[in-house]
Every structure is written in structure tokens, then in C-alpha cells.
PDB file of N, CA, C, O and CB in Angstrom:
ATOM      1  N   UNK A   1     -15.936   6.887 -20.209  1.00  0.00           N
ATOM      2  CA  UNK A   1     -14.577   6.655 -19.744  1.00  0.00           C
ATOM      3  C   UNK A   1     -14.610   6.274 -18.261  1.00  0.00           C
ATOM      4  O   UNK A   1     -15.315   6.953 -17.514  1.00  0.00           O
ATOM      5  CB  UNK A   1     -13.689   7.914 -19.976  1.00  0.00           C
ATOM      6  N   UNK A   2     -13.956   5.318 -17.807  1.00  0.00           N
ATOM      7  CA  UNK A   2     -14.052   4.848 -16.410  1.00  0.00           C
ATOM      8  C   UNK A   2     -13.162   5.886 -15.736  1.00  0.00           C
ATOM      9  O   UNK A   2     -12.095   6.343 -16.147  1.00  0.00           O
ATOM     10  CB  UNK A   2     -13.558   3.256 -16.167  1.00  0.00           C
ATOM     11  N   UNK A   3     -13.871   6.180 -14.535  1.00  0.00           N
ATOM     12  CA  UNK A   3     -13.252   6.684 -13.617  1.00  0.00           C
ATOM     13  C   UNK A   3     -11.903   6.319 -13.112  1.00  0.00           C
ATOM     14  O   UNK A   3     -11.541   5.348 -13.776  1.00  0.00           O
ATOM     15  CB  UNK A   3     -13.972   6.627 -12.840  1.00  0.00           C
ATOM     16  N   UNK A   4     -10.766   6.725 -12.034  1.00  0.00           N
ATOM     17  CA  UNK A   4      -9.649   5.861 -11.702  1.00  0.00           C
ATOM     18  C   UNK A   4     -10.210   5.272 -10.643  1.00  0.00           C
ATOM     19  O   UNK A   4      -9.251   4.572 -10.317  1.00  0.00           O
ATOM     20  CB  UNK A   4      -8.290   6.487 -11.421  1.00  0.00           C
ATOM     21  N   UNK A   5     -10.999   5.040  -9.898  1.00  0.00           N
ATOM     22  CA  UNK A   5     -11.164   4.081  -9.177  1.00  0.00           C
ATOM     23  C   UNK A   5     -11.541   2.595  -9.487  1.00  0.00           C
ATOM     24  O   UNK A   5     -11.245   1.545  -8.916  1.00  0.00           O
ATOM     25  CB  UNK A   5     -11.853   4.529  -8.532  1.00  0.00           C
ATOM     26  N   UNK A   6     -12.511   2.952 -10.903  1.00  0.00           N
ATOM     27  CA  UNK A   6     -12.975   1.968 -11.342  1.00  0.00           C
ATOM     28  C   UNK A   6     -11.576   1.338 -12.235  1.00  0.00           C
ATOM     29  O   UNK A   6     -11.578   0.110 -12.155  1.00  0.00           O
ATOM     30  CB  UNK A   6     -14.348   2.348 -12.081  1.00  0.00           C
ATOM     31  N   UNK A   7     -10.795   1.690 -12.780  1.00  0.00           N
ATOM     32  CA  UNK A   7      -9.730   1.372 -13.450  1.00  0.00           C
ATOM     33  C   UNK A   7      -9.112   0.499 -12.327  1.00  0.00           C
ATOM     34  O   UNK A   7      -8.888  -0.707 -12.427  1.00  0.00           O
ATOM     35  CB  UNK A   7      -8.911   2.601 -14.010  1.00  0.00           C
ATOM     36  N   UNK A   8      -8.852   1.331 -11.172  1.00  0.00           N
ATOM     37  CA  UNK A   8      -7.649   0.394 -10.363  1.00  0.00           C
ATOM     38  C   UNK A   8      -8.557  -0.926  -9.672  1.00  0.00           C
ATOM     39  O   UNK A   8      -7.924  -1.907  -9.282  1.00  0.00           O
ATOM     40  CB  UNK A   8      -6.720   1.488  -8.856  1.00  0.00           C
ATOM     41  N   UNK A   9      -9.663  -0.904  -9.578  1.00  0.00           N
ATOM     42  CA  UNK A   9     -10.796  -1.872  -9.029  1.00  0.00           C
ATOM     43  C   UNK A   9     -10.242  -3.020 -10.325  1.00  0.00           C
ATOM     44  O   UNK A   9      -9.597  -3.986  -9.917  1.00  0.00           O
ATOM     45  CB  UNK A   9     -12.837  -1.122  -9.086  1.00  0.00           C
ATOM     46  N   UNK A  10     -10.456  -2.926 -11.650  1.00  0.00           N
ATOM     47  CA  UNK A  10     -10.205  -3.745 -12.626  1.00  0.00           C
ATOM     48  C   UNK A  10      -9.283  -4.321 -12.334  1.00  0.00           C
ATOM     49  O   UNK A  10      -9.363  -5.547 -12.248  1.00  0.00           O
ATOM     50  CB  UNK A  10     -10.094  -3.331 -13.695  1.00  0.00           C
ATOM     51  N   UNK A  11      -7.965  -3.597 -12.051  1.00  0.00           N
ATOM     52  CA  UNK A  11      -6.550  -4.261 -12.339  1.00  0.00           C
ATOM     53  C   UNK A  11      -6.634  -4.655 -11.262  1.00  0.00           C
ATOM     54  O   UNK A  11      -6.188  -5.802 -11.276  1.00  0.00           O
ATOM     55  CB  UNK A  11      -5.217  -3.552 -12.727  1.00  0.00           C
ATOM     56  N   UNK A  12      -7.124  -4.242  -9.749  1.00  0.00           N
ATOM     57  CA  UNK A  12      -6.750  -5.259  -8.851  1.00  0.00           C
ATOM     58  C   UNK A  12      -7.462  -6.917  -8.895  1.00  0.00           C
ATOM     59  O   UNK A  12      -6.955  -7.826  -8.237  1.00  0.00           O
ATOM     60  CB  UNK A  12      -7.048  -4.577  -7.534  1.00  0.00           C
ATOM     61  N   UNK A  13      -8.324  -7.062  -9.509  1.00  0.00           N
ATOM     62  CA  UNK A  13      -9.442  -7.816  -9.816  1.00  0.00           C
ATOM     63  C   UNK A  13      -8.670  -9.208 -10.855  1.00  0.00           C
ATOM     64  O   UNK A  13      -8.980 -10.400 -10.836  1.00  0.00           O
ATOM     65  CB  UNK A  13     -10.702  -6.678 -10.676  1.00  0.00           C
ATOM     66  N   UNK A  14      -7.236  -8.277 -11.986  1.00  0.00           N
ATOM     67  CA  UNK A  14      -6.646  -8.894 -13.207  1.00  0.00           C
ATOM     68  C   UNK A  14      -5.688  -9.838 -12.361  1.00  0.00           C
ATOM     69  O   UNK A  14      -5.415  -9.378 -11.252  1.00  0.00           O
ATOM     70  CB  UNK A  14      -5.854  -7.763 -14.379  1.00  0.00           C
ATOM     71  N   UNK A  15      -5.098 -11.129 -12.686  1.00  0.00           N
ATOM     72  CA  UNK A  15      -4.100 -11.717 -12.440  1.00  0.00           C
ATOM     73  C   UNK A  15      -2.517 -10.905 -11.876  1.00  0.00           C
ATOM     74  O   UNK A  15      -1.671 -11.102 -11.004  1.00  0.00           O
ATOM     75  CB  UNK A  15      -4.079 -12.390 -13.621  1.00  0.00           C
ATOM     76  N   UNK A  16      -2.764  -9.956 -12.940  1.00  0.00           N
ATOM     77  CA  UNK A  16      -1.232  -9.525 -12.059  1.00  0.00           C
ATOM     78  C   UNK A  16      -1.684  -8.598 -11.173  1.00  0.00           C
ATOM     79  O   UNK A  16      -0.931  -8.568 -10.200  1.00  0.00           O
ATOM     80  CB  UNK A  16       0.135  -8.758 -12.978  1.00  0.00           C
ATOM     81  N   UNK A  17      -2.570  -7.841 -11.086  1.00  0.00           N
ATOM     82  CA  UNK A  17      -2.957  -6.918  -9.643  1.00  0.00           C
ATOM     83  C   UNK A  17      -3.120  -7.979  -8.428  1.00  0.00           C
ATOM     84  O   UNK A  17      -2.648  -7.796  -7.306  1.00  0.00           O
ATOM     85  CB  UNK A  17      -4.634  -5.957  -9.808  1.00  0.00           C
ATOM     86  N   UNK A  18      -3.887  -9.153  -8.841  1.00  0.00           N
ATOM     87  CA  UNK A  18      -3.454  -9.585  -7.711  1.00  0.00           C
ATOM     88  C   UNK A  18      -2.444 -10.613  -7.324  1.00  0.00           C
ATOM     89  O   UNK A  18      -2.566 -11.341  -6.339  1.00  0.00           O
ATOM     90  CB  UNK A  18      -4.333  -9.841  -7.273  1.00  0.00           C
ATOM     91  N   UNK A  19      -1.308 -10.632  -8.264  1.00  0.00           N
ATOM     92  CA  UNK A  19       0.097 -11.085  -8.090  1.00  0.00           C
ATOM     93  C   UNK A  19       0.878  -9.727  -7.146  1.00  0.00           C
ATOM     94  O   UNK A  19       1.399 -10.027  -6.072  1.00  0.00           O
ATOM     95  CB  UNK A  19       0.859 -11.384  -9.820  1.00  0.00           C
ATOM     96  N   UNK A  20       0.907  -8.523  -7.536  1.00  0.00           N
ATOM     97  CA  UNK A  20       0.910  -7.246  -6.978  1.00  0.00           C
ATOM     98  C   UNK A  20       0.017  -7.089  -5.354  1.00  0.00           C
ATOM     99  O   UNK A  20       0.197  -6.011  -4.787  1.00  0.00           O
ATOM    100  CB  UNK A  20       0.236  -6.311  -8.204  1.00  0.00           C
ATOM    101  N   UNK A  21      -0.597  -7.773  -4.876  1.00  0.00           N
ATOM    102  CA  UNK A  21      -1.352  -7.614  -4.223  1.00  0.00           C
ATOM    103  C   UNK A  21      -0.359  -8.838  -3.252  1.00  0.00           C
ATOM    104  O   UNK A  21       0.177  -8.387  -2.240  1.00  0.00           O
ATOM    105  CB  UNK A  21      -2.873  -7.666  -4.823  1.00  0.00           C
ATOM    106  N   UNK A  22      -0.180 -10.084  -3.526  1.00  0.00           N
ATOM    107  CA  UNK A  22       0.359 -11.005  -2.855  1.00  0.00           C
ATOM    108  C   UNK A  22       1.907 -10.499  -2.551  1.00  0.00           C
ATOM    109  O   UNK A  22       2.521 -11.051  -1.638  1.00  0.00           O
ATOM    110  CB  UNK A  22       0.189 -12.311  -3.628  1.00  0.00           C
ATOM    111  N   UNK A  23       2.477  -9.541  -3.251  1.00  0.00           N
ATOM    112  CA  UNK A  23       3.486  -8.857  -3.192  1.00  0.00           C
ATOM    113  C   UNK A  23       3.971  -8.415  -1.965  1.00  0.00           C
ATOM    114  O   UNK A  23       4.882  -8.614  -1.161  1.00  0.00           O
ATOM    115  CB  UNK A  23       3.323  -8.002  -3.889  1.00  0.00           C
ATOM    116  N   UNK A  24       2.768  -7.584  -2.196  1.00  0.00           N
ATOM    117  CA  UNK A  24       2.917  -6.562  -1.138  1.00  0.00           C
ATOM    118  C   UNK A  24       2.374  -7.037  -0.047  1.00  0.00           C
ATOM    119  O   UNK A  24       2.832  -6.363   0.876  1.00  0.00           O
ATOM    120  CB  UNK A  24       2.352  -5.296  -1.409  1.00  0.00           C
ATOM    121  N   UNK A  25       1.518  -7.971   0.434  1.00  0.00           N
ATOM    122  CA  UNK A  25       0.997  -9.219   1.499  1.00  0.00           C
ATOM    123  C   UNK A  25       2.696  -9.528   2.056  1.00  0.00           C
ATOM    124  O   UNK A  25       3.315  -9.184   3.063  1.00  0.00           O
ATOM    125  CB  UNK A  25      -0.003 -10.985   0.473  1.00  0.00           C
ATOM    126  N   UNK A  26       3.037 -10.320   0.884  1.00  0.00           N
ATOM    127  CA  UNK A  26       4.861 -10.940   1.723  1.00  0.00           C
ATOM    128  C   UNK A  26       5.553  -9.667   2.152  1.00  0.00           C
ATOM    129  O   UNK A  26       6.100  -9.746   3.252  1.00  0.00           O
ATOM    130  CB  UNK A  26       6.300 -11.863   0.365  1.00  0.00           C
ATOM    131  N   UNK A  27       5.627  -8.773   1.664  1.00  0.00           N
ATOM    132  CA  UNK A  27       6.763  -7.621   2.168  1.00  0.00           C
ATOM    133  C   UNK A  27       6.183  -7.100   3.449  1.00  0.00           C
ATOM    134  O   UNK A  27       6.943  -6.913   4.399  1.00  0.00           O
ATOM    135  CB  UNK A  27       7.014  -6.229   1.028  1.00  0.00           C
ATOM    136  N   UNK A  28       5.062  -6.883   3.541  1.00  0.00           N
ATOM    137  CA  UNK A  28       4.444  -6.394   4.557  1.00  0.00           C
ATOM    138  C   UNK A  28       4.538  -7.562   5.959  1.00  0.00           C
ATOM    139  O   UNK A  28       4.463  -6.946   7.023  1.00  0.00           O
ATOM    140  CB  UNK A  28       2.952  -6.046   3.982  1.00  0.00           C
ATOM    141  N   UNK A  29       4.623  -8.445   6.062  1.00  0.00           N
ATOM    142  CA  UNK A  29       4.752  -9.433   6.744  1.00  0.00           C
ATOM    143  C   UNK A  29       6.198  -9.734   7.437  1.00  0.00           C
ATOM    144  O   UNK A  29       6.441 -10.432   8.421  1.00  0.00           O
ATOM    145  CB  UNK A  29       4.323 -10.354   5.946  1.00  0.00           C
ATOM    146  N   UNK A  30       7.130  -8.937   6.558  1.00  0.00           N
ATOM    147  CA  UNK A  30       8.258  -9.043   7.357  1.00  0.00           C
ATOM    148  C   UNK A  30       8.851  -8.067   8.369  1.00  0.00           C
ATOM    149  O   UNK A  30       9.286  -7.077   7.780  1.00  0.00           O
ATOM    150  CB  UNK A  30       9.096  -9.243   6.586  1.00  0.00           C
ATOM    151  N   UNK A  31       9.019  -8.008   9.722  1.00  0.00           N
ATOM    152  CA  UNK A  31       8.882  -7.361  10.673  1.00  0.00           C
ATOM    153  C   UNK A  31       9.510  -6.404  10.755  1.00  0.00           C
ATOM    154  O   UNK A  31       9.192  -5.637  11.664  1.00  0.00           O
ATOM    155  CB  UNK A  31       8.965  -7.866  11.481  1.00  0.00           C
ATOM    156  N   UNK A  32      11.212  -5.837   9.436  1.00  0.00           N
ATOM    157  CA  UNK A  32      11.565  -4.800   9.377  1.00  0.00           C
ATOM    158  C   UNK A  32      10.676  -3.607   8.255  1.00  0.00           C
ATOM    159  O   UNK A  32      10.764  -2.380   8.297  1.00  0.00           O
ATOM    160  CB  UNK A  32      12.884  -5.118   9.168  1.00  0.00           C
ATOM    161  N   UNK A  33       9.803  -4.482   7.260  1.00  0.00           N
ATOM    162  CA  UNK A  33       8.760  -3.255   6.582  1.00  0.00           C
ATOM    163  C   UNK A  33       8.061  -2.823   7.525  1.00  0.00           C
ATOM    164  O   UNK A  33       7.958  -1.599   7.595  1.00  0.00           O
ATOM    165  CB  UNK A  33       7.701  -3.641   5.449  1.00  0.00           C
ATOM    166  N   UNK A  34       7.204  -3.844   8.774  1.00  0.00           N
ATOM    167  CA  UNK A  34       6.176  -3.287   9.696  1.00  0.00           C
ATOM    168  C   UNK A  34       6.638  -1.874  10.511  1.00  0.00           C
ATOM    169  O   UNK A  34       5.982  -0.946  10.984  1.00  0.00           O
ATOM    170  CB  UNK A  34       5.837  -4.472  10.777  1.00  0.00           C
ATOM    171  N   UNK A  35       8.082  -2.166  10.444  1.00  0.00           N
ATOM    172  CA  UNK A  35       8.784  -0.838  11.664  1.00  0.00           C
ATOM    173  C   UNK A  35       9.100   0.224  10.595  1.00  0.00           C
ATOM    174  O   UNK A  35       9.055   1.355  11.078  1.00  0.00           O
ATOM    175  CB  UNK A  35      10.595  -1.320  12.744  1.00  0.00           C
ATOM    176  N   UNK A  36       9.464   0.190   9.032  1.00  0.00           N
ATOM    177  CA  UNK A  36       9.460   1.178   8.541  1.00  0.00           C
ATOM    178  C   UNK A  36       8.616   2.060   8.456  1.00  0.00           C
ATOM    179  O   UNK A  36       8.881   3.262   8.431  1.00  0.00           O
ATOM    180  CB  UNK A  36       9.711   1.021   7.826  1.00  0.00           C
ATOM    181  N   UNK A  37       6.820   1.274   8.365  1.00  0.00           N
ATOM    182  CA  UNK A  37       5.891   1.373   8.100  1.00  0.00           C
ATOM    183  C   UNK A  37       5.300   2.152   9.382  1.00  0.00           C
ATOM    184  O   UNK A  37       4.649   3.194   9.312  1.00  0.00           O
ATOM    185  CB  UNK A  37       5.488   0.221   7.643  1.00  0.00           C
ATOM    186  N   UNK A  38       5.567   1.615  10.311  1.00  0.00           N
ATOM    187  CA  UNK A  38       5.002   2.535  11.748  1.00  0.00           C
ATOM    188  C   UNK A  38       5.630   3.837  11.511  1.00  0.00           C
ATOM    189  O   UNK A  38       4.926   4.821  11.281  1.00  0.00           O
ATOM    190  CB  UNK A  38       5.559   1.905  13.457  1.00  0.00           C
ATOM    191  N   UNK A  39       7.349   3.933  11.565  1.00  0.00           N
ATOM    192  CA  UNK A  39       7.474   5.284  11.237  1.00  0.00           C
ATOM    193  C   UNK A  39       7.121   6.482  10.488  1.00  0.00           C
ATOM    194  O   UNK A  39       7.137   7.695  10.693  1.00  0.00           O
ATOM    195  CB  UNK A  39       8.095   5.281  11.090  1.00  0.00           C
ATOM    196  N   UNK A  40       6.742   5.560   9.388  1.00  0.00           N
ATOM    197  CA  UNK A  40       6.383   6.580   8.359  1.00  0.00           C
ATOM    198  C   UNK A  40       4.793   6.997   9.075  1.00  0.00           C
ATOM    199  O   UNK A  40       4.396   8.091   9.476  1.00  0.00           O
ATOM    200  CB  UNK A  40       6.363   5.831   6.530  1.00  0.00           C
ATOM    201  N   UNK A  41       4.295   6.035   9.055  1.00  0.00           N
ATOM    202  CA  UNK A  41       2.694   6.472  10.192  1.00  0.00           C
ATOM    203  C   UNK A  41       3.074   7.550  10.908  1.00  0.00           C
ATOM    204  O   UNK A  41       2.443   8.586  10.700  1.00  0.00           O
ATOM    205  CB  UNK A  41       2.111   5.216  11.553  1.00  0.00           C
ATOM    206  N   UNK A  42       4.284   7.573  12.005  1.00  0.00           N
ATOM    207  CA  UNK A  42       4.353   8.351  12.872  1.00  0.00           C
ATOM    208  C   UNK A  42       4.585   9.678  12.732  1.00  0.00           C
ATOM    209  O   UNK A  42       4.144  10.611  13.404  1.00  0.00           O
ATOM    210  CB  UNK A  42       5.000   7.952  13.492  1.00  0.00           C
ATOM    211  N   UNK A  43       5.623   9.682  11.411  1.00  0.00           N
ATOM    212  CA  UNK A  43       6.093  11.036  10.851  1.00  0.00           C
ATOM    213  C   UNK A  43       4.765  11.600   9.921  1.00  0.00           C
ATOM    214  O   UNK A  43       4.512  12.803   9.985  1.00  0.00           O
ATOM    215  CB  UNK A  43       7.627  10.813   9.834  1.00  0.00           C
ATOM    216  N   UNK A  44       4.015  10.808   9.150  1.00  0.00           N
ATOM    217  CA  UNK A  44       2.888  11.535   9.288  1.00  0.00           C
ATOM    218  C   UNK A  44       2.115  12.124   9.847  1.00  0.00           C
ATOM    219  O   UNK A  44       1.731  13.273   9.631  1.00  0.00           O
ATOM    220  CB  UNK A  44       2.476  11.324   9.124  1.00  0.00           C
ATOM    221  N   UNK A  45       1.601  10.947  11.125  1.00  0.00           N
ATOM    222  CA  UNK A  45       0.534  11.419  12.070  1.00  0.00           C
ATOM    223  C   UNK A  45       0.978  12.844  12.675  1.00  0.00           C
ATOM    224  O   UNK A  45       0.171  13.759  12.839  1.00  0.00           O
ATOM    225  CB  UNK A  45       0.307  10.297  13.288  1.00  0.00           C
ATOM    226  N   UNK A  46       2.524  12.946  13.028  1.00  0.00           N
ATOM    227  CA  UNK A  46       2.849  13.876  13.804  1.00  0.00           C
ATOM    228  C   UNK A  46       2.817  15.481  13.718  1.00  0.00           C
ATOM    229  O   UNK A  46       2.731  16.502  14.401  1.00  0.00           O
ATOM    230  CB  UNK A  46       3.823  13.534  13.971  1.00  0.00           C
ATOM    231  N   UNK A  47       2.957  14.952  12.290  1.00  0.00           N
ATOM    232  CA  UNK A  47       3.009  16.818  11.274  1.00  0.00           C
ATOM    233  C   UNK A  47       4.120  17.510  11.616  1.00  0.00           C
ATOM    234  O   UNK A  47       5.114  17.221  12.283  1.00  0.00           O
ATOM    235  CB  UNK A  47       1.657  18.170  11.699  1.00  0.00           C
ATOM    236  N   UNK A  48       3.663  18.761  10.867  1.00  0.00           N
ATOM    237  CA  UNK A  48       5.155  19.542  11.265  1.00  0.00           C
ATOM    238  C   UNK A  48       4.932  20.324  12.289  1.00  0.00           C
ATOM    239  O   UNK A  48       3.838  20.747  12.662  1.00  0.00           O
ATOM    240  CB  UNK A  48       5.839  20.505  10.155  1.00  0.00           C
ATOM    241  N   UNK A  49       6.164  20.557  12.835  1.00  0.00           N
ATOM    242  CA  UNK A  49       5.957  21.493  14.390  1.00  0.00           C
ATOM    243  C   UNK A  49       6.418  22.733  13.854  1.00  0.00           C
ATOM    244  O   UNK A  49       7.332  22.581  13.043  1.00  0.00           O
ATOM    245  CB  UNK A  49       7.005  21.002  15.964  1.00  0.00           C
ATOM    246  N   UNK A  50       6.024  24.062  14.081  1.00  0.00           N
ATOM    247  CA  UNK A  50       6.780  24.801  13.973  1.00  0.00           C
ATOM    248  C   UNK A  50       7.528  25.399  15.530  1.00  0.00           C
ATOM    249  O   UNK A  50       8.412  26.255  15.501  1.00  0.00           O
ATOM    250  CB  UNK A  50       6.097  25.629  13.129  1.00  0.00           C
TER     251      UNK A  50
END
């Protein structure tokens, strides 16, 4: 039985993983995902305070 890495390696490899892949290339490229995307970085990186 394949592992999940090896599974998601496949599908990214299949036509629509990498239709899924070009997807997420365009969304990422537009400069209000990049700022969602930092935040969420930030609220990660930051952790919780107590």
C-alpha cells in the first residue's frame, strides 16, 4: 500500500494535480492572497502569548 506521500507525489504528477497546482500558482500571485498569506505566517509564527 503506498504511503501518503507517495499518493500525493502521484496526483501531483496526474493532469489535474497539476491543473490544481497552476491554481494555486494564479491565486497566489495576486497581491491581496500574498497579504492574507503573510498574516496567517505571522499569526502562526507568533504563537500564543499568555
Amino acid at each position: 500500500m503506498p504511503t501518503i506521500v507517495q499518493r500525493i507525489t502521484k496526483f501531483l504528477q496526474s493532469p489535474a494535480g497539476r491543473r490544481v497546482v497552476e491554481q494555486g500558482r494564479r491565486e497566489l500571485a495576486k497581491p491581496a492572497n500574498q497579504e492574507k498569506l503573510r498574516r496567517l505566517a505571522a499569526k502562526v509564527a507568533g504563537g500564543r502569548r499568555h
